[in-house]
C-alpha positions in Angstrom: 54.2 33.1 115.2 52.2 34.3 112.2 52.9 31.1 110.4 51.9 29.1 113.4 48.5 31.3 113.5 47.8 30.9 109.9 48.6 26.7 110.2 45.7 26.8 113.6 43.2 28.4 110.7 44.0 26.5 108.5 43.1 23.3 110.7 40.1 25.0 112.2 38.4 25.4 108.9 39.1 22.1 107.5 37.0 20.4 110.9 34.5 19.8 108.4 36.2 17.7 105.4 35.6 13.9 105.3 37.2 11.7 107.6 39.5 10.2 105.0 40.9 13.5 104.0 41.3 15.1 107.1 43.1 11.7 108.0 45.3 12.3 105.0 45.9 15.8 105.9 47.0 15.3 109.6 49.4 12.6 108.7 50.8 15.2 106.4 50.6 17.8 108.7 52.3 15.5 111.6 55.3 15.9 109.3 55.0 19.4 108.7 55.1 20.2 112.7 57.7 18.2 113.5 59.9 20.5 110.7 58.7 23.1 112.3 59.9 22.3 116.0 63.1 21.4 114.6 63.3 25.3 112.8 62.3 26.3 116.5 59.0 26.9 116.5 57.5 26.4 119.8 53.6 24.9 119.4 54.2 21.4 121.4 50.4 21.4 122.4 49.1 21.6 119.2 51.6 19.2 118.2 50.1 16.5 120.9 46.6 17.3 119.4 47.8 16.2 116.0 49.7 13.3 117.8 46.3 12.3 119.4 44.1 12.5 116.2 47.0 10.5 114.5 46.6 7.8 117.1 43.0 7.7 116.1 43.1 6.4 112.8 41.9 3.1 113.3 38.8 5.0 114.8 38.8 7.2 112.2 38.3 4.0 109.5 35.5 2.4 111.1 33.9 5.8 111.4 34.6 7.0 108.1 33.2 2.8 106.3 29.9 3.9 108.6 29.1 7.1 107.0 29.8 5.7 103.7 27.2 3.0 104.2 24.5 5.5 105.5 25.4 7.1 102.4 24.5 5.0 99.9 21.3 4.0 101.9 20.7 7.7 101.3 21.4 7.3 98.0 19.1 4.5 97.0 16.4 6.8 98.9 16.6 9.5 97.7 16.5 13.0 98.5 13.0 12.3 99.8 14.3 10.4 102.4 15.4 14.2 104.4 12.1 16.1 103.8 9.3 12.9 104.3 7.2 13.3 107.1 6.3 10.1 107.2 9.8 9.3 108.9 8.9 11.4 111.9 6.0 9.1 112.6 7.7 6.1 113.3 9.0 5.6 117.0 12.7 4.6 117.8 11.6 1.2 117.7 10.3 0.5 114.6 13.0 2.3 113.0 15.4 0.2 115.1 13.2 -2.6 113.5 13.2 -1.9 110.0 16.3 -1.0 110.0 17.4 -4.8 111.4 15.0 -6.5 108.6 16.6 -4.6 105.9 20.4 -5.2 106.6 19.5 -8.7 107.7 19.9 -8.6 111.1 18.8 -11.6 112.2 19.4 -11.5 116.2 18.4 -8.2 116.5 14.9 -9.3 114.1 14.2 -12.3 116.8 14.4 -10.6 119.5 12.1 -7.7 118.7 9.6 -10.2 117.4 9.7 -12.9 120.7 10.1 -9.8 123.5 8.8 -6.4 121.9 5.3 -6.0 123.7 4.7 -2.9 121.9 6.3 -3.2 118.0 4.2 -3.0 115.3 5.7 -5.3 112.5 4.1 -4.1 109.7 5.1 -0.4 109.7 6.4 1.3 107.1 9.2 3.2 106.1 9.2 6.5 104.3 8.8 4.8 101.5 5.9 2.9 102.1 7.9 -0.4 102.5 7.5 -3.0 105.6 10.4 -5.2 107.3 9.1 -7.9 105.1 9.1 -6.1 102.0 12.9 -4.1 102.9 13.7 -8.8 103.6 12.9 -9.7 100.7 14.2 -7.2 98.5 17.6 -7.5 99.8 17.7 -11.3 100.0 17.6 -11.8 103.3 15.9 -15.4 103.4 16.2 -15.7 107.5 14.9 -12.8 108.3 11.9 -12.7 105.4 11.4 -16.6 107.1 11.0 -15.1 110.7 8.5 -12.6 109.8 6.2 -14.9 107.6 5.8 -16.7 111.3 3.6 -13.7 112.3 -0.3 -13.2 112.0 -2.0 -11.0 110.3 1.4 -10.2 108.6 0.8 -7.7 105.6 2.4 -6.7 102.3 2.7 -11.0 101.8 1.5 -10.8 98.4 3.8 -8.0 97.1 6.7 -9.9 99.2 6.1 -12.4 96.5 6.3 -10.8 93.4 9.6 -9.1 94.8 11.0 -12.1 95.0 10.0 -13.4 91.5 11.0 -10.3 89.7 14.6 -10.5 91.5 14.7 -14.5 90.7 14.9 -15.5 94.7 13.9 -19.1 94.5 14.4 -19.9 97.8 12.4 -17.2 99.2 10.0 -17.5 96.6 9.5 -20.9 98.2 9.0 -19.7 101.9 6.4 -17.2 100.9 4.5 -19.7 99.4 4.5 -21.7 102.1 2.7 -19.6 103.9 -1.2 -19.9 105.2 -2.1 -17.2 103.3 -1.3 -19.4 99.7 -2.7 -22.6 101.6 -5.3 -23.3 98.9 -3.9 -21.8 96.2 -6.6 -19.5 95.6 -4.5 -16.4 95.8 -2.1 -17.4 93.4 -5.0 -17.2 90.8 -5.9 -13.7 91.3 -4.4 -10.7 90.3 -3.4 -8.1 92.2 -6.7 -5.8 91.6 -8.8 -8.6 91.9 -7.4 -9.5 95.7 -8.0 -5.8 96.1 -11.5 -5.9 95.9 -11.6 -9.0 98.0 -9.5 -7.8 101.1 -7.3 -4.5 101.8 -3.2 -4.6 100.7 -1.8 -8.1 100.1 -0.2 -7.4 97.0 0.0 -3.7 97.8 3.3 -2.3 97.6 2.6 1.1 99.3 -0.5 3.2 100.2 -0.9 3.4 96.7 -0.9 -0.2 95.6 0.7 -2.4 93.7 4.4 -2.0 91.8 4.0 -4.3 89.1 0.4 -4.2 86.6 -2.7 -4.7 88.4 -3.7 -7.6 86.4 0.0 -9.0 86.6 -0.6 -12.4 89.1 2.5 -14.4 90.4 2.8 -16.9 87.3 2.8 -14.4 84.3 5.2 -12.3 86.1 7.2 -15.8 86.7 6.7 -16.5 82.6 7.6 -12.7 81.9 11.1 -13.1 83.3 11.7 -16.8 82.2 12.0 -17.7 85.5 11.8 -21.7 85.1 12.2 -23.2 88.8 9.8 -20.6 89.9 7.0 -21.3 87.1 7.6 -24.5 87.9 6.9 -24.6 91.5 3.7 -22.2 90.7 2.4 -25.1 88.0 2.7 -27.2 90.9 1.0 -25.4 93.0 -2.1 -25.4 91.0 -1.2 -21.7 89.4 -1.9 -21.2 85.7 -2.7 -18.5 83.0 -5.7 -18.5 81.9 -6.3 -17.5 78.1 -7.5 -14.4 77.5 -11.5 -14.0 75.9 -12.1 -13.7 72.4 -12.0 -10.0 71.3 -15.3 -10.0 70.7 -16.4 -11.5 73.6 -19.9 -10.3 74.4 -19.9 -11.9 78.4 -20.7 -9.3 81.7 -17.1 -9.5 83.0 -15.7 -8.5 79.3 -18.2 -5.6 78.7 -17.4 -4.3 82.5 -13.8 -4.2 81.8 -13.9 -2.5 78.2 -16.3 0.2 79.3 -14.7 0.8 82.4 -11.0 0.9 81.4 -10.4 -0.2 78.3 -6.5 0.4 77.6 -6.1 -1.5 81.3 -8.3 -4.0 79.8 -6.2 -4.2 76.3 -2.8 -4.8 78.6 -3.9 -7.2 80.7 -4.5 -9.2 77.9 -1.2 -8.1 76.4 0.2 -9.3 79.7 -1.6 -12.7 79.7 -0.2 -13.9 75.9 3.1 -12.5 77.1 3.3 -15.1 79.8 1.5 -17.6 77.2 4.3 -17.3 74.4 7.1 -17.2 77.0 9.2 -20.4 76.6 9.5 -20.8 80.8 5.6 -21.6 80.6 5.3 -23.1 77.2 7.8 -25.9 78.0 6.9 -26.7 81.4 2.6 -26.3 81.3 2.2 -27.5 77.6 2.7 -31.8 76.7 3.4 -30.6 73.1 5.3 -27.1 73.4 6.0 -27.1 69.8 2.3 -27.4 68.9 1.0 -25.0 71.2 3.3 -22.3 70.4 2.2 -22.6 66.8 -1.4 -22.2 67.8 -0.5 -19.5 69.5 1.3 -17.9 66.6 -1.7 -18.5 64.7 -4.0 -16.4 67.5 -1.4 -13.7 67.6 -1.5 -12.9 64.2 -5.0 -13.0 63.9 -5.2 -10.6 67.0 -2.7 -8.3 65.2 -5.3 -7.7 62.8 -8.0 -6.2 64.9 -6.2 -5.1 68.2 -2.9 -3.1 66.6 -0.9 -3.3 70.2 -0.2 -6.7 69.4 1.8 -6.4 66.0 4.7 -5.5 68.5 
């Protein structure tokens, strides 16, 4: 009987190890009873408890693949992701929500967008991020494609860039088929300049933007030699405009040096970046081999007086 104690302990304490090694252990321990019942040991009820759990493997699997997968959503969050109180603030609902959008849960997505009377589709996770946002970032073209259906639908602009910076083409398409890019206007602004013009389009959080302020949707297409997608920009009236002369004496020039002038000296880093890239010097230039010379010429010359660009 002291050996038959010891063994209940023993299985007590270990009520808390992962699924897959308690499994491991009361398969073993199966074995180990029935040795002991043959040396005459009589614990037949704990036995049938083992017997039971045994049973329950299969349960045991499906529970065990579940944890795993909250997991590593923990795990891409963060240990924020237990102490932000922002998660408190959303209702069971949105969570529900968000939670659809960013596993691509497309049934689930539809019907909380045609029935919910009370869902508010742009709130945000903990980390700031709406269901389009969570879409897009995971590839989830149906669902990014059902939201984009919505009014007033925030967070579009930053949907966008997502999607360049990750290469989605399709998605890339879908966004830019939306009203909001209808006259192309946006696609010329950058991210600060939209800001001052409404509130959070190419915000990524409360915060603002992920990317550069003065990064728009082409040069970050040119950046990462993304050809479809400068492509379908050109087409869509997008382009980079060159950068002022250093010298340039003009309001908008002057504004920008006083007010910040290393966020002035990258934005125009950014702009030759896109310029020189060979995704928008083959696709916007009719002599690509001429105009990257010229460029080579202004580069150098610029190396000269503004030392970032000798890099």
């Amino acid at each position: 009987m002291c050996v038959l104690n010891d063994v209940k302990q023993l299985a007590h304490t270990i009520k808390s190890w992962p699924d897959l090694v308690m499994m491991t252990y009361f398969h073993l321990y199966f074995k180990f009873c029935e040795t002991m019942t043959l040396l005459g040991y009589n614990q037949g009820s704990f036995l049938v408890s083992c017997r039971l759990r045994h049973s329950s493997s299969k349960d045991m699997h499906r529970r065990h693949a579940t944890l795993r997968e909250k997991g590593r959503r923990q795990a891409i969050r963060g240990p924020a992701y237990m102490f932000n109180e922002k998660g408190t603030s959303l209702t069971a609902e949105e969570e529900h929500f968000l939670d659809s959008a960013e596993y691509g849960n497309i049934p689930v997505v539809r019907k909380m967008l045609e029935e919910s009377k009370t869902l508010n589709f742009n709130c945000v996770d903990y980390m700031g991020q709406n269901a389009l946002q969570l879409a897009v970032g995971n590839e989830h073209l149906e669902v990014t494609e059902l939201l984009l259906k919505k009014e007033n639908l925030a967070r579009v602009g930053d949907a966008l860039l997502l999607a360049i910076s990750k290469g989605y083409v399709r998605i890339v398409e879908a966004i830019l088929n939306h009203p909001a890019f209808a006259q192309g206007q946006r696609l010329t602004l950058s991210p600060l300049e939209q800001e001052l013009r409404d509130d959070d389009f190419y915000a990524y959080d409360e915060d603002g933007t992920r990317f550069s302020h003065d990064i728009t949707p082409i040069i970050l297409a040119a950046h990462c030699q993304e050809y479809e997608i400068v492509h379908i920009l050109l087409l869509k009236g997008a382009r980079i405009e060159r950068p002022h002369d250093y010298f340039c004496k003009c309001n908008e020039c002057m504004e920008k040096q006083r007010k910040d002038s290393f966020s002035h000296s990258r934005s125009r880093m950014n702009a030759y970046k896109g310029l020189a890239s060979a995704a928008y010097l083959s696709l916007s230039s009719e002599d690509p081999v001429l105009t990257a010379l010229e460029l080579s010429n202004e580069l150098a010359r610029l190396a000269n007086i503004e030392t970032e660009f000798k890099q």
